[in-house]
C-alpha positions in Angstrom: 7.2 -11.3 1.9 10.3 -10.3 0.4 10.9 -7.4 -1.7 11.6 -3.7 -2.2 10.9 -2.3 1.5 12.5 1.4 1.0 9.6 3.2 2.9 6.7 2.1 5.1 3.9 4.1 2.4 0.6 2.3 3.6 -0.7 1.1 6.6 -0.8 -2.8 7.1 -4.3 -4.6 6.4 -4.1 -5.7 9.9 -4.3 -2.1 11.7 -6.9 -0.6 9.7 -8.1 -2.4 6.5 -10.2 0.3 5.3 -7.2 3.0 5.7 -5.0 -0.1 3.7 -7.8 -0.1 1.0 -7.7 3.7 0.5 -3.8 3.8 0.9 -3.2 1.5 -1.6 -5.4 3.3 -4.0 -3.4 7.1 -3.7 0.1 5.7 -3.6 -0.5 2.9 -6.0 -2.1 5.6 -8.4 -5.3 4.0 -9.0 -7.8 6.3 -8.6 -9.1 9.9 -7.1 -12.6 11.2 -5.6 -14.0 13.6 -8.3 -15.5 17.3 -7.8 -18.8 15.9 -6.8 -19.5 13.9 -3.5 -19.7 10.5 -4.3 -17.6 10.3 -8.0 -14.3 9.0 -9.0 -11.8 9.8 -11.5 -10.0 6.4 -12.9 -5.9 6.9 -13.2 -4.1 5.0 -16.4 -3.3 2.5 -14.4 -6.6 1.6 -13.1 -8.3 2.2 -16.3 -5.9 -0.3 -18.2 -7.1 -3.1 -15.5 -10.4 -2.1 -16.4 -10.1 -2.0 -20.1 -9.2 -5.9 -19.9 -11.5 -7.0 -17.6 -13.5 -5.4 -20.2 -12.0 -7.0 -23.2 -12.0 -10.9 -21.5 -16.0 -10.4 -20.4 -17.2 -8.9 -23.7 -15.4 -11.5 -25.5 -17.0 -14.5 -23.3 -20.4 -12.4 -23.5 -20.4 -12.7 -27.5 -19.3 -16.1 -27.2 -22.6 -16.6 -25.6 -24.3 -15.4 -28.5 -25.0 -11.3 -27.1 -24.6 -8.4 -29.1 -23.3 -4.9 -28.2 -25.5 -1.9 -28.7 -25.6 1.8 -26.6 -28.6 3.3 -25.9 -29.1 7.0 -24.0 -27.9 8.3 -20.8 -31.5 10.2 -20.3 -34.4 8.0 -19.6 -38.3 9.4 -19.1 -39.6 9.4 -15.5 -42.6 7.4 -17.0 -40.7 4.8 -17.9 -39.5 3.8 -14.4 -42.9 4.0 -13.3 -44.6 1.8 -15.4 -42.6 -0.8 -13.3 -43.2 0.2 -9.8 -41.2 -2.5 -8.4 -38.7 -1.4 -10.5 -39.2 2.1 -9.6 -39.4 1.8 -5.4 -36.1 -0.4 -5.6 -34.0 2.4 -7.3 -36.4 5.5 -5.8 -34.0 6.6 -3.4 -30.9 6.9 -5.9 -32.3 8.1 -9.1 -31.0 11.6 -10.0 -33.5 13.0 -12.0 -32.8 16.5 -14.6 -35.5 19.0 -14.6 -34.3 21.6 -16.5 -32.3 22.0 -19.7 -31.4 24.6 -22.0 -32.7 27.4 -20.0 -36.3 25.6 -19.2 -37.8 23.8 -16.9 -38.6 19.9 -19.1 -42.3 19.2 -19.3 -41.3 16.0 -18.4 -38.2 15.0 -16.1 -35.8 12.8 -17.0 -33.9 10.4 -15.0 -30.2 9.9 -15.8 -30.0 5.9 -16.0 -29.5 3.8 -12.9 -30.3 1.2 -14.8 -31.9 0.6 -18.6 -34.5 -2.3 -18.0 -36.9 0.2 -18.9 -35.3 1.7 -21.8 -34.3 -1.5 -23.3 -38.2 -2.8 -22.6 -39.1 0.4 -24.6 -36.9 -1.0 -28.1 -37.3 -4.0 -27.2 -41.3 -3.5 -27.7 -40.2 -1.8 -31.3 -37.9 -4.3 -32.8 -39.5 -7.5 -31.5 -42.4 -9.1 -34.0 -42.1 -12.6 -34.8 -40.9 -16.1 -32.8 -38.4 -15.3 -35.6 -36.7 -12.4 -33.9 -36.1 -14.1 -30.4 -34.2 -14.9 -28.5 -32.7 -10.8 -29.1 -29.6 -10.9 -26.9 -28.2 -7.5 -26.4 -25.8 -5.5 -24.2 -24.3 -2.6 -23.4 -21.4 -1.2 -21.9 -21.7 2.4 -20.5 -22.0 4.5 -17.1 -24.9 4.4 -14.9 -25.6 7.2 -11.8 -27.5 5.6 -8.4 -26.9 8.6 -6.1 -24.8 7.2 -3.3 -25.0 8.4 0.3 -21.7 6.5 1.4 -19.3 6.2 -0.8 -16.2 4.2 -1.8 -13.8 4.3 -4.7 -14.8 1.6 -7.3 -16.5 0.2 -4.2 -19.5 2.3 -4.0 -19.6 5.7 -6.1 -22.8 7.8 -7.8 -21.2 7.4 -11.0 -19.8 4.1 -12.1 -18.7 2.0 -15.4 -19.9 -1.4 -16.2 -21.7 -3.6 -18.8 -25.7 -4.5 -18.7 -27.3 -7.2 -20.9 -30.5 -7.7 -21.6 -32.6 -10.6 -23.2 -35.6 -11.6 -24.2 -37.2 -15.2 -25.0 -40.2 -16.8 -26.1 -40.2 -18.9 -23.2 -39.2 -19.3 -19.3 -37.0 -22.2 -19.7 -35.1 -20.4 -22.3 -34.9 -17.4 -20.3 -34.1 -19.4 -17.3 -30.9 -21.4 -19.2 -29.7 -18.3 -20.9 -29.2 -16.3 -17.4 -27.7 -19.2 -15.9 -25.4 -19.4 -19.0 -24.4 -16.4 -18.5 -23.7 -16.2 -14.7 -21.4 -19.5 -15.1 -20.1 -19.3 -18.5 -19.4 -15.4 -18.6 -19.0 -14.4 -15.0 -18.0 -17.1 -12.5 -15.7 -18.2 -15.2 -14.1 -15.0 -15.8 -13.5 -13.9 -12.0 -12.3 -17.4 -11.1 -10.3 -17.8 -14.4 -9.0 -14.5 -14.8 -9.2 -12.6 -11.5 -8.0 -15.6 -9.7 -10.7 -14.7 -7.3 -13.0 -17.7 -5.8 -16.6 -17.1 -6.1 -20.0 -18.5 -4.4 -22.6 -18.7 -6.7 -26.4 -18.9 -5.5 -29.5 -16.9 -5.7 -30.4 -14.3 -3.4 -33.1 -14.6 -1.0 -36.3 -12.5 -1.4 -35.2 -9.7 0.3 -31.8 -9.3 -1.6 -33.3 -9.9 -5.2 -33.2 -7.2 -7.9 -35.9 -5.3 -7.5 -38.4 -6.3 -10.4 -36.8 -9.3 -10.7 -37.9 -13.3 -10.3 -34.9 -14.7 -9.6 -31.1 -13.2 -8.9 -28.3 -15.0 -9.0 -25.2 -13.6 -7.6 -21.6 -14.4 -7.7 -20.0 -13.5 -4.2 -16.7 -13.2 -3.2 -14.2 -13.1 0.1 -12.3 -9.9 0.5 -9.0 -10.1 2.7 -10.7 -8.8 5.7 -13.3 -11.6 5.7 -16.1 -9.4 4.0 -17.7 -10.6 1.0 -18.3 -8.3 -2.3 -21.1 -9.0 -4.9 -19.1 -9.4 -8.1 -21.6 -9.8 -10.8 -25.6 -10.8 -11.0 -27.8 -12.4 -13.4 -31.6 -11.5 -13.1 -34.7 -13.2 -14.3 -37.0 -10.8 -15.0 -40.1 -13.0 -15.8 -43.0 -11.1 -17.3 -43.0 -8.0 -15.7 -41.0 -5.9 -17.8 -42.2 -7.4 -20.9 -46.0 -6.8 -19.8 -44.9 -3.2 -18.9 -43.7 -2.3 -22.2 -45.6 -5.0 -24.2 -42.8 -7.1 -25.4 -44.6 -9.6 -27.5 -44.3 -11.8 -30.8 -46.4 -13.3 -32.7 -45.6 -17.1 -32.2 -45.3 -19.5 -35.0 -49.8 -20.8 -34.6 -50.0 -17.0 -35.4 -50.8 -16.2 -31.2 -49.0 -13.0 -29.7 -47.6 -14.0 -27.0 -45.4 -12.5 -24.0 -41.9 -12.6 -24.1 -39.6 -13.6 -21.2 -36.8 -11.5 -20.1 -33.5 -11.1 -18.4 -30.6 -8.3 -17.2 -27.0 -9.3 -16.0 -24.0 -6.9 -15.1 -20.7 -6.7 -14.1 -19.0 -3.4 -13.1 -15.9 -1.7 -12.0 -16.5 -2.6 -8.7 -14.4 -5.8 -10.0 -11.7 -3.4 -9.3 -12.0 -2.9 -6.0 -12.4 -6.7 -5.8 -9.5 -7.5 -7.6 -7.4 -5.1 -5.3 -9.1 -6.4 -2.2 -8.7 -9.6 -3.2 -5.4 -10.1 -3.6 -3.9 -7.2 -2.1 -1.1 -7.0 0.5 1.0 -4.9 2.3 3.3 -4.1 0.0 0.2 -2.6 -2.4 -2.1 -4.6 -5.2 -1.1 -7.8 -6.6 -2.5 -8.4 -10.3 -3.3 -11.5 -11.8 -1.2 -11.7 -14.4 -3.8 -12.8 -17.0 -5.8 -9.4 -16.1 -2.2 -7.5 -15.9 -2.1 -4.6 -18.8 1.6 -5.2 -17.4 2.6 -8.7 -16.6 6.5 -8.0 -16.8 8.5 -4.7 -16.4 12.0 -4.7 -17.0 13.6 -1.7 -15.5 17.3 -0.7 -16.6 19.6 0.1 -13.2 21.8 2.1 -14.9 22.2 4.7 -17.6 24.6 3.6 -19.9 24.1 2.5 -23.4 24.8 -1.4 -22.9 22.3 -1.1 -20.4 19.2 0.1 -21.8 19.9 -1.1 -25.6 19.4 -5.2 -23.4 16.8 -3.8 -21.5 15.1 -2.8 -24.3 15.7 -5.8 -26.6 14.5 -7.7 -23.7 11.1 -5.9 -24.1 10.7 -6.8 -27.5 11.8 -10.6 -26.7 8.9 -10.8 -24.0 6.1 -8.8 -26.5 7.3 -11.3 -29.5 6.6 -14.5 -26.7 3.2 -12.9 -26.3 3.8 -11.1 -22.7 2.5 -7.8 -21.8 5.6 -5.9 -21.1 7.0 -2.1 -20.4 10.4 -0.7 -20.4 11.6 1.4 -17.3 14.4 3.7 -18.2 13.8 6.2 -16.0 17.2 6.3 -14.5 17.1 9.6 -13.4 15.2 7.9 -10.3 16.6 5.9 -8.0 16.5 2.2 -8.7 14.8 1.7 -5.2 12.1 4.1 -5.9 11.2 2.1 -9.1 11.2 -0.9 -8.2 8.9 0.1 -4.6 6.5 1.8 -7.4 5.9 -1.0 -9.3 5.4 -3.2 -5.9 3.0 -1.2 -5.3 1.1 -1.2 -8.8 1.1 -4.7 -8.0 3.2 -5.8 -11.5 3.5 -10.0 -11.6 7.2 -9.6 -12.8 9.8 -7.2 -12.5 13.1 -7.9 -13.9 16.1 -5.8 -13.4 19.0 -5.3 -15.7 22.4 -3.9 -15.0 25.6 -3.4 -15.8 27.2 -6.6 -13.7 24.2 -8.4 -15.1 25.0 -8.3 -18.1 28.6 -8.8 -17.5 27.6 -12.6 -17.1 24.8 -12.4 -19.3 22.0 -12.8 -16.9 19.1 -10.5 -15.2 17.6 -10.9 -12.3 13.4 -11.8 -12.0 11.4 -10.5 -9.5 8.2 -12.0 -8.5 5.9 -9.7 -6.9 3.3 -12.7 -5.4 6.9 -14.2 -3.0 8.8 -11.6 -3.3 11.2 -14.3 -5.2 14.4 -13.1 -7.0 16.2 -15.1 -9.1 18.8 -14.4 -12.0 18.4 -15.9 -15.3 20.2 -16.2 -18.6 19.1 -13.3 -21.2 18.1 -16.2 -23.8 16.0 -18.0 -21.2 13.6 -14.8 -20.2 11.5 -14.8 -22.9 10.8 -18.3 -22.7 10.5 -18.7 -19.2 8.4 -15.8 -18.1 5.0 -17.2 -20.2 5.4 -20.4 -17.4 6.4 -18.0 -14.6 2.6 -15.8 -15.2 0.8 -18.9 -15.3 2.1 -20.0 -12.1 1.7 -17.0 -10.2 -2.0 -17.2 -11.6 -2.6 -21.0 -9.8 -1.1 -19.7 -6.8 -3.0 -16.8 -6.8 -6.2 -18.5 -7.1 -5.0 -21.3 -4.6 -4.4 -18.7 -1.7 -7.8 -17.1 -1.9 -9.5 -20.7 -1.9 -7.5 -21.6 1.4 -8.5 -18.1 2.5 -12.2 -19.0 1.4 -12.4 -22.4 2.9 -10.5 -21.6 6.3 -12.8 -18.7 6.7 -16.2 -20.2 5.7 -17.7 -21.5 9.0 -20.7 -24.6 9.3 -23.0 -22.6 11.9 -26.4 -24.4 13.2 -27.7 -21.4 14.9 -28.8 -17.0 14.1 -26.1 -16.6 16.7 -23.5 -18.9 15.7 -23.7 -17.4 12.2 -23.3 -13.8 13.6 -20.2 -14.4 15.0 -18.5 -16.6 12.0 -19.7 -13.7 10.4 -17.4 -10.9 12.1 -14.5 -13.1 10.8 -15.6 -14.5 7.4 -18.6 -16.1 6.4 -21.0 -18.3 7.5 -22.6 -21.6 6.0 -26.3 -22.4 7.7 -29.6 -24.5 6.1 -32.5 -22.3 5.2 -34.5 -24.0 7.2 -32.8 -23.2 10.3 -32.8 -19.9 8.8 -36.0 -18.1 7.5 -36.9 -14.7 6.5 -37.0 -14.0 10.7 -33.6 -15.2 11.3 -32.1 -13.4 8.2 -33.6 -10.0 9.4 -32.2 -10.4 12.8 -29.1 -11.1 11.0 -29.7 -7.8 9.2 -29.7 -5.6 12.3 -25.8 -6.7 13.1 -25.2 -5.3 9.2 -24.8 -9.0 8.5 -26.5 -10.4 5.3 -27.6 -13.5 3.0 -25.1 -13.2 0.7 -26.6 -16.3 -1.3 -28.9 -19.1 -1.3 -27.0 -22.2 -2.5 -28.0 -26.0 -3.0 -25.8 -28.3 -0.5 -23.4 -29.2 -3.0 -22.7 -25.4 -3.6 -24.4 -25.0 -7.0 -27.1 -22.7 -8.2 -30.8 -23.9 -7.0 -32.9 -24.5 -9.8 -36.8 -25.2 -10.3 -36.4 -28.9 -8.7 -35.1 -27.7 -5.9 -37.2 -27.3 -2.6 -36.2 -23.8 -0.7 -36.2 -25.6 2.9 -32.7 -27.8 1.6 -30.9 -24.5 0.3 -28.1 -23.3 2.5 -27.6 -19.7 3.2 -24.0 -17.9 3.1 -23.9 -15.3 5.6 -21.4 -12.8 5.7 -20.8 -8.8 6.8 -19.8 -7.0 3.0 -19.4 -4.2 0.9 
């Protein structure tokens, strides 16, 4: 790729892809470990990727008919263990408060891992009547699972993200609005936003939620061949409901059990994104996730200069493109334009004195490395068509990347070695819970359970035709 190339600053994904990953992280200015083991402090930068990836899923989830509500940070102990599932599942990550304002609690709290107990809890309160379902809710707030290795936006104890939870008077419902949500909300936002190719399935048995019926998952292939869970979508059946006594009284004047669901996304699309779509050179962002999709940095300090640069801003935010001045000419152009290769900006576009001479400046493209001048009255124009092809091409590369790496395997041991590469594609049936935990002591898992045509398996369809994605991951 062409480009800036003023300092070797990280190593290449090919010597070390975990070094890379971290790397691109500190000299990108993305994000740093916190005071306590296992937490993360977001930069800006990072936190403005978030804070769309925020906007375009909450707007997709109140499309779907959800509404946003917070609820506390503390949960009681007794909650979790009304749902002992539930309660095993997250045992080994809770961190739990036992004193507070000088005194030991006669009760211990747990600081959320999770709120499918807390959400029961209300949801017992403010449901009554057929009349009040379905109650679609979410929330977006922090959650603490006490990790024991961690990863920036990867794997930490304290992390962002979004949780919704539903419930229905009926299974199918409840059924149709977590599928809804897995393929209206997430598969289309990570494919249609991210640019990021994902598998969706259900997990097998031994991957599922704990508590849950059903999990369907939305996996993804990281550069290195490893796949990263991007989002789930649980059924939740009766068990919650029947813990907290969730019921309604039905229109024939019965009470009746409702059904639930949870689904969540988290910042670990992050890490995903940068992953992804990362290269050598640093991140690369999509541009429709970009909280910059076009910086135009002025070369020199003069007052020609920065008074075009700086209409040119306001020509590209008029046209509807997220853009950013760079006038920082104190600092060597070089050192610029390497900083925001590294942040991964879509377009950079450079204006100087001999470009404006012939009334021009010159675009960058971060994805080829392109350069290419352009008239001044074309820019603003152009660079709306420019994003949207660097998004298809985006999206294009990782589906090569997917397909080239995705191998058919007919055996336990020809799946284990497509899977120290990329992942593997093998029936069920040929399978089993005995193969997969074989698989499991090579760190190599079901990643999802899929129908042969790659969709999500419903009711109709018989477990022993499923195929199972096998990959190493995060």
């Amino acid at each position: 790729m062409a480009g800036s190339r003023h300092a070797t600053v990280i190593t290449p994904q090919q010597d070390d892809f975990p070094r890379w990953y971290q790397d691109v992280l500190e000299k990108a200015e993305l994000a740093d470990n916190g005071p306590v083991r296992g937490t993360m402090v977001i930069r800006p930068y990072a936190y403005g990727l978030w804070e769309r990836m925020q906007h375009e899923v909450d707007t997709r989830i109140k499309r779907a008919g959800a509404e946003n509500v917070y609820l506390p940070l503390f949960i009681p102990q007794s909650y979790l263990e009304r749902e002992v599932e539930h309660v095993e599942g997250f045992s080994p990550e809770l961190a739990v408060v036992t004193h507070a304002g000088g005194k030991e609690l006669s009760e211990p709290v747990v600081v959320r891992p999770t709120s499918e107990t807390l959400f029961g809890e209300v949801m017992s309160k403010w449901i009554q009547s057929h009349r009040d379902l379905p109650m679609l809710l979410n929330q977006w707030a922090n959650v603490v699972r006490w990790e024991m290795r961690p990863r920036l936006f990867l794997r930490t104890s304290e992390f962002l993200w979004q949780e919704g939870h539903t419930a229905h008077a009926s299974q199918e419902d409840a059924t149709a609005y977590a599928l809804r949500i897995h393929l209206d909300v997430y598969r289309d936002f990570l494919q249609e936003v991210l640019a990021i190719p994902v598998l969706v399935g259900v997990k097998s048995k031994r991957e599922r939620f704990a508590g849950a019926i059903n999990t369907m998952t939305c996996e993804a292939m990281m550069g290195d061949g490893k796949a990263l869970q991007m989002a789930t979508s649980h059924e939740l059946g009766q068990n919650f409901a029947k813990a907290f006594d969730i019921t309604y009284t039905g229109a024939s004047g019965q009470v009746e059990t409702c059904w639930t669901t949870s689904w969540g996304s988290s910042t670990r699309m992050v890490g995903g994104l940068i992953m992804a779509h990362g290269d050598d050179q640093g991140i690369l962002v999509p541009p429709r996730v970009a909280p910059v999709q076009a910086v135009v940095i002025a070369v020199k300090d003069d007052e020609r200069t920065i008074s075009a640069a700086t209409q040119l801003v306001q020509d590209l935010e008029a046209a509807g493109v997220r853009a950013r001045l760079d006038a920082r000419t104190t600092q060597g152009f070089g050192r610029r334009a390497t900083e925001w290769e590294l942040k991964g900006v879509p377009l950079r576009i450079e204006v100087g004195p001999r470009d404006l001479e012939v009334g021009q400046a010159t675009i960058a493209r971060r994805d080829s490395g392109d350069k290419s001048p352009l008239p001044l009255g074309e820019i603003a124009a152009r660079v709306p068509i420019l994003l949207e092809e660097m998004h298809a091409e985006l999206i294009a590369t990782a589906r090569r990347r997917l397909d080239e790496r995705t191998i058919d395997a007919a055996t336990v041991e020809e799946a284990l070695e497509a899977a120290q590469t990329g992942f593997a594609r093998i029936p069920w049936r040929d399978l089993g819970e005995e193969g997969e935990a074989t698989l499991n002591r090579s760190a190599v898992t079901v990643r999802c359970l899929q129908t042969a045509d790659g969709t999500v398996p419903g009711p109709q369809d018989a477990e022993a035709d499923l195929v199972a994605i096998v990959a190493r991951s995060y």
